[in-house]
N, C-alpha and C positions, 0 to 999 in steps of 0.2 A: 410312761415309757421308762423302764428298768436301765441302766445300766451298771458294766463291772468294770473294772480299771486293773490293771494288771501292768507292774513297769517297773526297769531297773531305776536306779538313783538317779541317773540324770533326765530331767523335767523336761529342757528345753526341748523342742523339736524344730528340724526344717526341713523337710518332705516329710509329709504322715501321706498314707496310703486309707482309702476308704475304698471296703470291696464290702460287694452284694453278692450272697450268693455262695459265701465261702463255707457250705457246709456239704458241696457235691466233691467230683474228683476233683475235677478240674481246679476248684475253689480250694482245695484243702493244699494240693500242690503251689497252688498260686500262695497261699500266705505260707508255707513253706520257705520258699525263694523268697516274697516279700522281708521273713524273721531274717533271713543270712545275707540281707543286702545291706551294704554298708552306706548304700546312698537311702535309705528309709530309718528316720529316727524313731516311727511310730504306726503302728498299722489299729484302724477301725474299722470292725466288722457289723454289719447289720443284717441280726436274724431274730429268729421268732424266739428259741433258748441259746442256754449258754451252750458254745463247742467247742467240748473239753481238750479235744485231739490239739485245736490252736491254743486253749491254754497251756496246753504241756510244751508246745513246741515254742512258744512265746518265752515261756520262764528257761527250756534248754537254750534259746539264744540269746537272751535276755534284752531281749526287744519290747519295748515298751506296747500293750493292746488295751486297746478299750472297745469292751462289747457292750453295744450299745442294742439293748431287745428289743423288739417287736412286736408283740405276743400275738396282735389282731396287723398281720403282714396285708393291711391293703395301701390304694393309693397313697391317702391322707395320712395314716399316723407315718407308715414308712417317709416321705417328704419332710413329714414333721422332725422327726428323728435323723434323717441326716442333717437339715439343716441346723439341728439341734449340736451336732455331732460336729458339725462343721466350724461351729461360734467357739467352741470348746479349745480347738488348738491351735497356735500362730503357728506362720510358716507357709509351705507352699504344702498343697491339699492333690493329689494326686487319686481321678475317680475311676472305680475296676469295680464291672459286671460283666460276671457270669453265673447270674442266672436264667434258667431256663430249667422246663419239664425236661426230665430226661427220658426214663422208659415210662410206658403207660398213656402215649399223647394218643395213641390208636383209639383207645377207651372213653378218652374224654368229646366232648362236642367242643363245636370253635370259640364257643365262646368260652365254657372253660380254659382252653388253653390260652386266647388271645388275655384272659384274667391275668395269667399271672406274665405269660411272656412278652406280652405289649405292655398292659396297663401296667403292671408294677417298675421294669428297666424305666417308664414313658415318666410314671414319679421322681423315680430316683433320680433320672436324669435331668429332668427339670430344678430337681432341689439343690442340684451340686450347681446349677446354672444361677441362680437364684440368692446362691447365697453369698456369688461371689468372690469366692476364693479359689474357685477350679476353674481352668483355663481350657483342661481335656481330660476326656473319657474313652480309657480302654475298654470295649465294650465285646462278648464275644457272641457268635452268630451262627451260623451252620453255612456248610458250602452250600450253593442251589439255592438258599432265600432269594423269593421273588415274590415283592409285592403284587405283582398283577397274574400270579400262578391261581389255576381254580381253585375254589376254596370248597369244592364238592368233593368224596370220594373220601378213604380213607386219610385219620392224621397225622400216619404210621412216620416214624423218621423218615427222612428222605422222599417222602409221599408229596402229592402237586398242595393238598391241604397245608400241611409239616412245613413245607417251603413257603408257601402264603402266609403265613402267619411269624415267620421268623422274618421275611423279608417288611411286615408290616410292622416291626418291632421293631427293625433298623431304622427306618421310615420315620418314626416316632419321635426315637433316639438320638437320630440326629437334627429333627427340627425342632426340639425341644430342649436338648442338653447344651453344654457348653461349647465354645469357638470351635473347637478342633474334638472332634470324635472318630477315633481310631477302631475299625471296623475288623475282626478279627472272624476268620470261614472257616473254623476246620470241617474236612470231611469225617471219616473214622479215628475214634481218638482210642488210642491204645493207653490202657492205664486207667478208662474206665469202668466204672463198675457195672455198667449197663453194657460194654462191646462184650461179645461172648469171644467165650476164651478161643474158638477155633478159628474165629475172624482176626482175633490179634495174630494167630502164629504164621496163618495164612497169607495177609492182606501186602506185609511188606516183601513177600518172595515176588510176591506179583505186582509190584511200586514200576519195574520197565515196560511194564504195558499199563501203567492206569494214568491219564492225563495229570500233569503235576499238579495241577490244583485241588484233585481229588485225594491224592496220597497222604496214607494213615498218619499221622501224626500223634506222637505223646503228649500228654498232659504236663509233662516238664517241659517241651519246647513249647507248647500253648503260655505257659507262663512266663517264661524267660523273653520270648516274643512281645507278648503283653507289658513288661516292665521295662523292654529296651524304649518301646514309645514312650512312656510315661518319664522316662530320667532322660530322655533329649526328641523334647516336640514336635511330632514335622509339621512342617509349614501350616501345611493345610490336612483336614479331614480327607482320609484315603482306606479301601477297605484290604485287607490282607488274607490272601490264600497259602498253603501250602511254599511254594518259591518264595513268595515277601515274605513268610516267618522268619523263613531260613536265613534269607537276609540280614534281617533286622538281629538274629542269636549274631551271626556272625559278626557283625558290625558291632554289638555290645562286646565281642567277645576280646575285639581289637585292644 
């Protein structure tokens, strides 16, 4: 397992950040926010190549990253390599996935999909647990995951399949990973590359008629949400829709 190092002068760290998944929207925004947060002295990513877009934005903040590869992304070497990842730097270890299939789940059968959205988050999560230095995992999920939804019919987003198999990810996730696992449901996320562009222009004229848990949200409030849990813990594991995002920016924002 390959990895790169990329860092200003200062060595020391106390909060690094290890995110999975950081090569989709949502991910790329997230270590975005992650580079400009002044509470993260260091962010590690775990992917299959290097992603150059975090190198560039790494070196313009000059936040210290270390991409830690992947190349053969299954349960075992991934595990291997964060807890690899993990031995590497003192300090408090703060864990963030979002991965997930994004377009294309229709296509695949459940067990493809449950490959990478169960079994891989189901590794990671255990490795960050494992290894002892993470306390909690920001983890993200879709609105409507249910583990007890059919698991027959189409795996299209939002589909009774799509929903079984994100809810069975959560499931996983949290009996597997660390104390506190912060459970994160967007419904439509604006700002990806997979929502078509008529649904993003659309979706928020019509937010006073869609139940607040369902309303679109962006991939920059997805992550700022995501890092409010991680720089002050709650208590306990708790899942977050649409309103507790909002929350949770607000309260960071204080």
């Amino acid at each position: 397992m390959l990895h790169r190092v990329y860092h200003r002068a200062a060595m020391t760290s106390t909060r690094t950040a290890i995110v999975l998944g950081g090569s989709g929207s949502v991910g790329t925004s997230l270590l975005r926010a992650l580079f400009h947060d002044d509470g993260f002295d260091a962010v590690i990513t775990l992917s299959r190549r290097s992603l150059p877009e975090a190198v560039a934005m790494a070196r313009t903040a000059g936040c210290r990253l270390v991409e830690k590869l992947v190349p053969e992304m299954k349960p075992a070497p991934l595990a291997a390599a964060t807890i690899d990842a993990a031995s590497e730097l003192d300090g408090d270890l703060e864990g963030f996935s979002v991965l997930g299939i994004g377009a294309g789940t229709a296509k695949l059968t459940i067990e493809e999909h449950r490959a990478v959205d169960v079994a891989l988050n189901e590794a990671f999560a255990r490795a960050l647990r494992d290894s002892g230095k993470v306390r909690h995992l920001a983890y993200m999920s879709a609105a409507g995951a249910d583990p007890t939804a059919k698991a027959s019919g189409s795996g299209a987003a939002g589909m009774s399949r799509y929903n079984r198999v994100k809810g069975e990810s959560e499931a996983a996730v949290r009996a597997s990973g660390p104390a506190i696992v912060s459970v994160f449901r967007p419904a439509m996320i604006i700002g990806s590359q997979h929502t078509p562009w008529l649904l993003e222009k659309t979706l928020p004229l019509l937010s006073f008629v869609t139940p607040a848990k369902y309303r679109s949200i962006s991939v920059e409030q997805i992550a700022k949400a995501m890092i409010a849990t991680a720089k002050h813990h709650p208590a306990t594991s708790a899942t977050y829709h649409y309103p507790e995002m909002m929350a949770l920016i607000a309260s960071g924002q204080r």
